[in-house]
C-alpha positions in Angstrom: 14.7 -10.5 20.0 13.1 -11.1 16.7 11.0 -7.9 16.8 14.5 -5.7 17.7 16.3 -7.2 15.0 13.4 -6.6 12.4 13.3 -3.1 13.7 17.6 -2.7 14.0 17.6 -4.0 10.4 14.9 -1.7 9.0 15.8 1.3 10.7 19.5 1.7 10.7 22.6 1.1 8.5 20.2 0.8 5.6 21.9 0.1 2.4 21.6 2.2 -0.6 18.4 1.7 -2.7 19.2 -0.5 -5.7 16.4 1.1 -8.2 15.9 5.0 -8.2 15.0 7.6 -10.9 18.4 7.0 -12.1 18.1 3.9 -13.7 14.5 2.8 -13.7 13.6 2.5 -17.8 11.1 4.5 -19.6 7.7 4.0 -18.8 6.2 5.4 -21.6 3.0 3.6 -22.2 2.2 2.6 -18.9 -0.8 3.6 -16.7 -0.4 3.4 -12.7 -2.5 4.4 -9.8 -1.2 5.5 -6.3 -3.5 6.2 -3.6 -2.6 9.1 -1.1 -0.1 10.4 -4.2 -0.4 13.8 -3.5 1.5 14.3 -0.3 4.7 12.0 1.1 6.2 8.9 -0.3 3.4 8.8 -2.3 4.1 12.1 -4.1 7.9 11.2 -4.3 6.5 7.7 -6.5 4.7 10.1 -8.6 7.5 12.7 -9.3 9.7 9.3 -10.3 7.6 7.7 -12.9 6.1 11.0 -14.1 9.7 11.7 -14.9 10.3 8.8 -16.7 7.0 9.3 -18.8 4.5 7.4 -17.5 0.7 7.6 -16.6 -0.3 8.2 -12.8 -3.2 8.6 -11.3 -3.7 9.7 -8.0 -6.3 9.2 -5.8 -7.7 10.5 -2.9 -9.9 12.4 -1.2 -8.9 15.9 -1.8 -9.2 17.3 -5.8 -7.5 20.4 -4.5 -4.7 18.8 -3.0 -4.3 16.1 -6.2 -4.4 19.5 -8.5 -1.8 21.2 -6.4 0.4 18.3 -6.4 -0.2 17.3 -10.0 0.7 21.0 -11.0 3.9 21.1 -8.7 5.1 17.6 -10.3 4.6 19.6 -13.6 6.6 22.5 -12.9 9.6 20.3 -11.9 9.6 17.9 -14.9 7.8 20.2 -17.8 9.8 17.9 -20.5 8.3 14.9 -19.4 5.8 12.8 -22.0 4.3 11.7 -19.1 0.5 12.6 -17.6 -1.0 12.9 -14.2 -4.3 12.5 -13.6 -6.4 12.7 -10.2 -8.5 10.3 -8.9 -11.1 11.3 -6.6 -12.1 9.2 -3.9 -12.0 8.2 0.2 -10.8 5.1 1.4 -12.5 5.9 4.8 -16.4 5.8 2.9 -16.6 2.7 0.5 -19.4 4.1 -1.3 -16.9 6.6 -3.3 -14.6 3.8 -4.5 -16.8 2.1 -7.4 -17.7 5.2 -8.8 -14.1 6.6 -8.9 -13.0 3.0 -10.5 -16.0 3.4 -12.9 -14.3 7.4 -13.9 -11.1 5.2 -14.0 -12.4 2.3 -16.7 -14.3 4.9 -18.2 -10.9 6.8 -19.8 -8.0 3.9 -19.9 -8.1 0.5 -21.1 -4.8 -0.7 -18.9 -3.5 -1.2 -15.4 -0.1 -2.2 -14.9 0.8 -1.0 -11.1 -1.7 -0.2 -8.1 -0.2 1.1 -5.2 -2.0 1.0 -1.9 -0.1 3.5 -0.8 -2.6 6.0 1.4 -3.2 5.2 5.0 -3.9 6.9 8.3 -2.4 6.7 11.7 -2.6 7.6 15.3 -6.2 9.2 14.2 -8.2 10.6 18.2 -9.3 7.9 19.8 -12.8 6.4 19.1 -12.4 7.4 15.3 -14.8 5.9 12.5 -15.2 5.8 8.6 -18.2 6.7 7.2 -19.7 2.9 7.5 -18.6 2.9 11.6 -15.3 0.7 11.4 -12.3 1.7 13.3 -10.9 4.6 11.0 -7.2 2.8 10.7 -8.7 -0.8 10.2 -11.0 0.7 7.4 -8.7 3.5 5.7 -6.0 1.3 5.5 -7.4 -1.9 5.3 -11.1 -2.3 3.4 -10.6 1.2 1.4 -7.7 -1.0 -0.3 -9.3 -3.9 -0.6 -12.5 -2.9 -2.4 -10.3 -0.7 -5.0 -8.3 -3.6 -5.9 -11.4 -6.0 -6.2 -12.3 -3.7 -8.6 -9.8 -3.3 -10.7 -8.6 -6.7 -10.7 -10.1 -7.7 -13.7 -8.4 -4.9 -16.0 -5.0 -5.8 -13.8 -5.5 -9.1 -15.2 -6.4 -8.5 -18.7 -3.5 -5.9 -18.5 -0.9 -8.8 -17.7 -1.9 -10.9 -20.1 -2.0 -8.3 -22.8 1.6 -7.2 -21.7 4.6 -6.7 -24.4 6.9 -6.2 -21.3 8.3 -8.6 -19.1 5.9 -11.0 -17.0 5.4 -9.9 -13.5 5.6 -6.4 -14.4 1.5 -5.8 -13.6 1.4 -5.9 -10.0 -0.6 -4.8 -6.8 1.3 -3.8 -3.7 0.0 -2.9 0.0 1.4 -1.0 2.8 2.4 -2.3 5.9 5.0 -1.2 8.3 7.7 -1.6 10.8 4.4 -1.4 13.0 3.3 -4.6 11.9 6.1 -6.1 14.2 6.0 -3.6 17.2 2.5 -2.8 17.2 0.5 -5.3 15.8 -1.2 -7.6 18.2 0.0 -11.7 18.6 -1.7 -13.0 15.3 -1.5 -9.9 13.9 -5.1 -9.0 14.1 -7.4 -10.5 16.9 -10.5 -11.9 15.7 -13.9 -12.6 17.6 -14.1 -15.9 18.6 -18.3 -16.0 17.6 -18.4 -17.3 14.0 -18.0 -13.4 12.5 -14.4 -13.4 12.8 -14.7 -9.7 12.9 -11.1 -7.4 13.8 -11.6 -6.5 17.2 -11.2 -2.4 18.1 -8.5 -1.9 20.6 -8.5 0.7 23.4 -4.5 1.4 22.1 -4.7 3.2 18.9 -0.8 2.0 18.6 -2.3 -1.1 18.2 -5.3 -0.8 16.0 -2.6 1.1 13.9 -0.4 -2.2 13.8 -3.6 -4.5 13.2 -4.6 -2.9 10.4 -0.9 -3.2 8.8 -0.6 -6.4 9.6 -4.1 -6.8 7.5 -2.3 -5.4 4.2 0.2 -8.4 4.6 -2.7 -11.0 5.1 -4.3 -8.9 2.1 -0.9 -9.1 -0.2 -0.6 -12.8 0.8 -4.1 -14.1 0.3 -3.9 -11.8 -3.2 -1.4 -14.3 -4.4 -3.0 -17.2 -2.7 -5.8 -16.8 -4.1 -5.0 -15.4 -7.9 -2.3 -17.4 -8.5 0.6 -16.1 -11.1 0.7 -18.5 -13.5 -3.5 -18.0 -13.7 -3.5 -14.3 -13.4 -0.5 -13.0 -14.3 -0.3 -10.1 -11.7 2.2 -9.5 -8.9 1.1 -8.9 -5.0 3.6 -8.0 -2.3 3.4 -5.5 0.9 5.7 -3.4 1.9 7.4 -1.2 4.8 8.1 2.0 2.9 10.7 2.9 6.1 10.6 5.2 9.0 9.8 8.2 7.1 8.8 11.8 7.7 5.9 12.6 6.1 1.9 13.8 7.1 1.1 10.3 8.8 2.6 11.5 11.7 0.2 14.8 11.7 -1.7 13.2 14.5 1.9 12.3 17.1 1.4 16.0 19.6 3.3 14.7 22.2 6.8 16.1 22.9 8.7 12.9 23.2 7.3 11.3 20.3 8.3 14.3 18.1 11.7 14.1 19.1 11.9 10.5 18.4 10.7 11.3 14.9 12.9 13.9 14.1 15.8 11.9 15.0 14.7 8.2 13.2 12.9 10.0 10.1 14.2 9.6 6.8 12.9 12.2 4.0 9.8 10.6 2.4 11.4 9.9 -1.3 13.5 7.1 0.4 9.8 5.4 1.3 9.1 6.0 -2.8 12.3 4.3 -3.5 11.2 1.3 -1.5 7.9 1.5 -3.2 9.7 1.5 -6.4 11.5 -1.6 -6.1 8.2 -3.5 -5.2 6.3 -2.4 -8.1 8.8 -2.3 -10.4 12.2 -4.0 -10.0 12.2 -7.2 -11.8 13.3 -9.3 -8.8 10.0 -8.3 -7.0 8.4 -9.5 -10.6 9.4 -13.1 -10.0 7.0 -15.8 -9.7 8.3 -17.0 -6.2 8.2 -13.6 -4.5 4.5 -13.1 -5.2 3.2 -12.8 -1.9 6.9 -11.3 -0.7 7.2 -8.6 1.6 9.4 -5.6 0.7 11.6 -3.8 3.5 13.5 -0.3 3.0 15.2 0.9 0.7 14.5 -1.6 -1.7 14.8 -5.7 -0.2 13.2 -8.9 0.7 12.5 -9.3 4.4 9.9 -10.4 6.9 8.0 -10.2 9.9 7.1 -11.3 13.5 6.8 -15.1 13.4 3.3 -15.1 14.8 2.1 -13.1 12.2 4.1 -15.5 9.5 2.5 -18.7 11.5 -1.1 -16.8 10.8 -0.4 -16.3 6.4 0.7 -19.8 5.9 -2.1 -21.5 8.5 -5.1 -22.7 6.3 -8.1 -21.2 8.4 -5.5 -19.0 9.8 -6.2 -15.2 10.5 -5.0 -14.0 6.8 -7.6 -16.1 5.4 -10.1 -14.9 8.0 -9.2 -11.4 7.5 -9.7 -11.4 3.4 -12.9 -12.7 4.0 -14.2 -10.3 6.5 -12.7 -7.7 4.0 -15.4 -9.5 1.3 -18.2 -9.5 3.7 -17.5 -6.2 4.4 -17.4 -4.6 1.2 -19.6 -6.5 -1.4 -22.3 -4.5 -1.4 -20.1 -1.6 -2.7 -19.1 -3.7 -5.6 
C-alpha cells in the first residue's frame, strides 16, 4: 500500500510547480554544473538558469552533443548574460572524472550547485563500465560520487564565501519513483562476506532501482557526514517525475511504450523539480539537508525499508558510501 500511494502521489494530480523560470531571481554570478545537461530534464535546467544569467557547465561524455545543445540554448536566449560551458567526461569510466574536475578548477574559483543529474537505464543485459561494475550501479551511482568528492572542497569554500543566503551551495542526486517499485528490500542488497559489495541482479528493473536507491543513501550520508553547520553545503535527492526524455531509449517493447506515452510528462517538468531542490530556499534549510525532493517541486519520501536502511548506523546507506570510497579512491 505504501509503494501505490508513493507512486499515486508522484504520478498523478500533481500540483503546479512552485519555482519556475518565472520567478527564480537572477543568477548572475553564479557557476553550476549539471551532468547529462545536454539532452532531457537536464537541458531544460540549463535553458532556465542560462536564462536567468548564470554559469553552467555541462558535462558528459559527448563534446558534440554539449556544443549542439549549448548552441541551441543560445539561439533561444541570445540576450542572456549568462555562459555555457561543456564539460567533458563519462560517468561509466572513472578515470575521466579527475581530469575533467582538474579542466573545471583550472578556469573558475566557485561552485554553488552540482547536479547529479545524468544516469542510465534499462541498458542490455550484462552491461559494464569501463572498470566492470554493473553499467546502472556505476553510471548512476560511483560516476556521481567521485565527481562530488572532488569538488567538495571548492563547494565548501564556495559556501562559506557566499554573499547570498546560506544553504544556497548545494549538491543534489537523482533517484526515482524506481527507488520504491524497483529497488530491492533495503534498497540495495549487499554481500554478506565482509566487502559489502552491491550485488548484480539478473532483473535489470532492479539493478536500475538499486542504483537509485544508492543516490538516496549517497544524498543522506552527504549530510551525515558533512554536516551544515560544518560545511555549509546542501545535499538532497530527488525524483525528477515520470518524464519523457532519452532514458527510456533502451524500453523496445510495445507495452512498455504505450505505458510511457500515456504516464510521461514533457522533460522541463523534471527541470522544474530539479529546480526547487537546488534552488528554492525551503530546500536550503538546515533541517531538509538530507531531504528527498518529489515532482514538481515537494518534500516526500520513500519505501520504509529503504528509510529503516538511511537512519540504521551500520545500515546499508552507510555501507553503500563506503563501498562507493573503496571503489573510487584510486581515481582521486
Amino acid at each position: 500500500m505504501e509503494v501505490l500511494k508513493h507512486f499515486w502521489n508522484q504520478s498523478f494530480f500533481i500540483p503546479k510547480p512552485t519555482l519556475t523560470e518565472t520567478n527564480l531571481p537572477d543568477q548572475k554570478g553564479r557557476v553550476v554544473i549539471i551532468t547529462g545537461g545536454y539532452a532531457g530534464c537536464g537541458k531544460e535546467l540549463a535553458k532556465i538558469l542560462f536564462q536567468r544569467n548564470g554559469t553552467i557547465y555541462i558535462a558528459g561524455r559527448s563534446s558534440a552533443k554539449a556544443e549542439a545543445a549549448i548552441d541551441d540554448i543560445k539561439t533561444a536566449f541570445p540576450k542572456s548574460q549568462g555562459r555555457l560551458e561543456p564539460m567533458l567526461l563519462d560517468l561509466s569510466d572513472l578515470r575521466t572524472i579527475k581530469p575533467a574536475v582538474d579542466a573545471f578548477l583550472a578556469k573558475e574559483d566557485r561552485l554553488d550547485v552540482l547536479v547529479n543529474n545524468a544516469g542510465v537505464m534499462f541498458p542490455p543485459k550484462g552491461s559494464l563500465s569501463a572498470q566492470k561494475h554493473e553499467v546502472q550501479i556505476a553510471t548512476n551511482c560511483l560516476g556521481p560520487y567521485l565527481l562530488t568528492r572532488l569538488l567538495t572542497p571548492l563547494l565548501t569554500a564556495t559556501a562559506k564565501d557566499s554573499s547570498r543566503h546560506p544553504g544556497s551551495v548545494r549538491v543534489t542526486w537523482a533517484g526515482s519513483l524506481g527507488v520504491d517499485t524497483f529497488s530491492p528490500r533495503g534498497g540495495v542488497t549487499l554481500d554478506a562476506h565482509g566487502a559489502y559489495v552491491p550485488s548484480v541482479k539478473q532483473n535489470q528493473h532492479e539493478n536500475y532501482g538499486a542504483s537509485k536507491a544508492g543516490n538516496v543513501f549517497l544524498a543522506v550520508e552527504f549530510a551525515r557526514r558533512n554536516p551544515f553547520e560544518q560545511s555549509g553545503v546542501i545535499s538532497n535527492s530527488w525524483n525528477p517525475g515520470n518524464l519523457h526524455t532519452e532514458l527510456q531509449r533502451h524500453n523496445t517493447d510495445f507495452a512498455s511504450r504505450i505505458v510511457s506515452r500515456l504516464m510521461l510528462f514533457p522533460a522541463v517538468f523534471g527541470a522544474y523539480t530539479e529546480l526547487f531542490a537546488g534552488w528554492a530556499e525551503e530546500a536550503g534549510m538546515e533541517e531538509r539537508h538530507g531531504a528527498y525532493v518529489i515532482p514538481w517541486g515537494r518534500f516526500g519520501s520513500y519505501r520504509q525499508d529503504v528509510r529503516i536502511e538511511v537512519g540504521k548506523q551500520g545500515g546499508n546507506a552507510e555501507k553503500f558510501w563506503d563501498w562507493c570510497e573503496r571503489g573510487t579512491k584510486e581515481f582521486c
